[in-house]
C-alpha positions in Angstrom: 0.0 0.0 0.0 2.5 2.9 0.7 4.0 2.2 -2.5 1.3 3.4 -4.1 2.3 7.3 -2.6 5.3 7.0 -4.9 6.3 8.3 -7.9 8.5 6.2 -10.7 11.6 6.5 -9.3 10.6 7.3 -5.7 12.1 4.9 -2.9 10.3 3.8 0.2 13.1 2.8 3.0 11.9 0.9 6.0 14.1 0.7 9.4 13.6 -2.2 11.9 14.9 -5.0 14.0 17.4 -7.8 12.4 15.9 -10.9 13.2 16.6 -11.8 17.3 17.5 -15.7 17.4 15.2 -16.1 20.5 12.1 -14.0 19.3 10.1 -14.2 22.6 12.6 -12.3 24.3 10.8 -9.4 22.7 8.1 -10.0 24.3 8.9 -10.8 27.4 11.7 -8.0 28.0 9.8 -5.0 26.0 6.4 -5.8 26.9 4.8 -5.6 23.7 2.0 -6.8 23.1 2.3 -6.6 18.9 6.0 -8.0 19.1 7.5 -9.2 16.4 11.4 -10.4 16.7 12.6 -8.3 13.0 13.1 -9.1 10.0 15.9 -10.9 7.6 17.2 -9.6 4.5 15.9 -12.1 2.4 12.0 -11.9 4.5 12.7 -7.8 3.5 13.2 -8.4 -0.1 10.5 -10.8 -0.8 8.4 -8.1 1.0 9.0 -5.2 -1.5 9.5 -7.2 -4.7 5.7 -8.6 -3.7 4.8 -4.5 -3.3 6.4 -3.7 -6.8 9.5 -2.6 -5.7 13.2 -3.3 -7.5 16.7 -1.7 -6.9 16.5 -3.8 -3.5 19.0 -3.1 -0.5 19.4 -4.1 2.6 22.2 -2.6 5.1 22.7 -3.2 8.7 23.3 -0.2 10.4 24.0 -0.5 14.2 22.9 -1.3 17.8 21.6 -0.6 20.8 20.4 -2.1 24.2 16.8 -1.4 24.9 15.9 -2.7 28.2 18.9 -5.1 28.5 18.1 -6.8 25.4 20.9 -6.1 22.3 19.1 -5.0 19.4 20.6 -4.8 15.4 18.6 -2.5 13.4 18.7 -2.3 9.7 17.5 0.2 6.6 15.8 -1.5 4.0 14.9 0.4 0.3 12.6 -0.7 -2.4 12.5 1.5 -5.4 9.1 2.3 -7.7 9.7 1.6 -11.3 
């Protein structure tokens, strides 16, 4: 759906969670109720090409401890053709 607001050409990035190895720790750490444990690379792209997106990437970008649990975050980009 949000690549709809794009024009050809336009790029829709998405940041979120690497994939955690133990996905309830999410849930039991953070409290969410709507936890998910991230994303892969190849979960990303199958995501995007399925929304109508090419020019995939996919680039880890850092971490961070959020309430003694060691998060890796990524940036994902699709591009509109």
């Amino acid at each position: 759906m949000l690549q709809s607001f794009l024009a050809p050409g336009g790029s829709l990035l998405i940041v979120d969670f690497i994939k955690s190895e133990v996905p309830s720790i999410f849930k039991e750490k953070l409290g969410h109720i709507n936890a998910h444990s991230g994303f892969q690379e190849p979960e990303m792209r199958v995501m995007l090409e399925r929304a109508g997106l090419g020019g995939f990437e996919f680039k880890p970008m850092g971490e961070a401890v959020i309430k003694e649990v060691p998060m890796k975050f990524f940036v994902a980009r699709g591009v509109k053709a």
